[in-house]
C-alpha positions as CSV (number, residue, x, y, z in Angstrom):
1,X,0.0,0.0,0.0
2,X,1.1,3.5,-0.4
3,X,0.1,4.9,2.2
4,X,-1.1,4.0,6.0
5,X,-4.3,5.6,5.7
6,X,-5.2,3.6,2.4
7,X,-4.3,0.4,4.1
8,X,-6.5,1.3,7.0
9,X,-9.8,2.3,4.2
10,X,-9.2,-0.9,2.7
11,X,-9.0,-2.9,6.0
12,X,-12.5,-0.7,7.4
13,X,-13.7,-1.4,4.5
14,X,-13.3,-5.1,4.7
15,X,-14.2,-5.1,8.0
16,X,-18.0,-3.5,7.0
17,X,-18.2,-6.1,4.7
18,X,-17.6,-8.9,7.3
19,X,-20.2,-6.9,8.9
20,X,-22.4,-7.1,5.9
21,X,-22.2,-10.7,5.3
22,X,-22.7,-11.5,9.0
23,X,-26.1,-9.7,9.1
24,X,-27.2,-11.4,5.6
25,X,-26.3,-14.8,6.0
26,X,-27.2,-14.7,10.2
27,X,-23.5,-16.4,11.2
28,X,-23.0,-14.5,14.5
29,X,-19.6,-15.8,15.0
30,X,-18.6,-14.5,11.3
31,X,-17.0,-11.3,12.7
32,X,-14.8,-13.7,15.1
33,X,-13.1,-15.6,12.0
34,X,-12.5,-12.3,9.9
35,X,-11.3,-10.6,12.7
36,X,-7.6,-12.8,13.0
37,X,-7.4,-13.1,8.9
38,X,-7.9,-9.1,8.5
39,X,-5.1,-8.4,11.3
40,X,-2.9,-10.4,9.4
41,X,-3.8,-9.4,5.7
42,X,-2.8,-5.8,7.5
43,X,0.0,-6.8,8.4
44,X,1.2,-8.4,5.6
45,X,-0.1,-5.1,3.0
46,X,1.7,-3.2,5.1
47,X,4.9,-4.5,4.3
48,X,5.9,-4.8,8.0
49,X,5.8,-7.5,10.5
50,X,7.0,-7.6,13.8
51,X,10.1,-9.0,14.5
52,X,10.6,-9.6,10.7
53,X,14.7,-8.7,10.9
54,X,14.9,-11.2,13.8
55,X,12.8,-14.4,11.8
56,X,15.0,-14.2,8.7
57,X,18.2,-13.8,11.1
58,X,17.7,-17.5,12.7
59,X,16.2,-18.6,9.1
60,X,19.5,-17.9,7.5
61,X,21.8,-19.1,10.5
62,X,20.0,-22.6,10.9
63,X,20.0,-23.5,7.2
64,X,23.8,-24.5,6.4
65,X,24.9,-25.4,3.2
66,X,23.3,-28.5,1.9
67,X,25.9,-31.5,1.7
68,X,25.3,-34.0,-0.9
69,X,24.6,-37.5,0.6
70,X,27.3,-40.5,-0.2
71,X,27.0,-42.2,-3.2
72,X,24.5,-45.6,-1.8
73,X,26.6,-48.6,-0.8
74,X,25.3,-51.3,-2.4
75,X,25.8,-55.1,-2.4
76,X,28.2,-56.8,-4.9
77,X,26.6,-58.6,-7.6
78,X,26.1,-62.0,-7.3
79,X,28.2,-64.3,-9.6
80,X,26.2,-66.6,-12.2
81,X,27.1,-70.0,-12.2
82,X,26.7,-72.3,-14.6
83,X,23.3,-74.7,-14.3
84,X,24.5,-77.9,-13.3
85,X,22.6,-80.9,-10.9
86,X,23.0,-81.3,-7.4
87,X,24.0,-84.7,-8.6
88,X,27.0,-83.7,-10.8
89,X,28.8,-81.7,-8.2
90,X,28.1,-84.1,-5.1
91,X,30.8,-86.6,-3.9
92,X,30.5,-90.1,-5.3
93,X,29.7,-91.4,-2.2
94,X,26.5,-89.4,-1.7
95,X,25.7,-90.7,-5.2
96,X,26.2,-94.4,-4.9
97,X,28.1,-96.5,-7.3
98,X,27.9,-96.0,-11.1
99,X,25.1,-97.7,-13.1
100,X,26.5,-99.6,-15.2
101,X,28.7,-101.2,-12.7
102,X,25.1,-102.8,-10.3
103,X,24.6,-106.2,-10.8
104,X,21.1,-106.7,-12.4
């Protein structure tokens, strides 16, 4: 706003309204929920908010420089081994004696 006097029309001039709406639509508690909302819109069209300097003081001190996060550690890759039976690679004496050598 340009000036405070403006910003003080504007913010009676929402205020009537409130007022308006509240006796049209019968909401008693109407004036209640504008009333926090129109403190801050003032606020914020004036261009001044209390304890401004100090908020973006700690904002700036409490967010460092953002380090990038180690590359992900991941497991080696498991080997493929050729398909081959439990049979083939077992000991011949889990296996039993060779076939061709059973008497029938």
């Amino acid at each position: 706003m340009r000036t405070p006097r403006a910003l003080l029309i504007l913010l009676g001039f929402a205020a009537l309204l409130v007022a308006g709406v509240q006796g049209l639509t019968g909401v008693t508690e109407l004036a209640f929920y504008a009333g926090p909302f129109l403190l801050v819109l003032g606020l914020l069209l004036s261009g001044r908010f209390i304890g401004e300097q100090a908020i973006l003081a700690r904002c700036a001190k409490r967010a460092p420089a953002r380090r990038r996060r180690p590359a992900r550690r991941r497991w080696p890759a498991v080997r493929q081994r050729a398909l081959a039976s439990l049979l083939e690679r077992s000991t011949s004496l889990l296996r039993g004696p060779p076939a061709h050598a059973v008497p029938a």
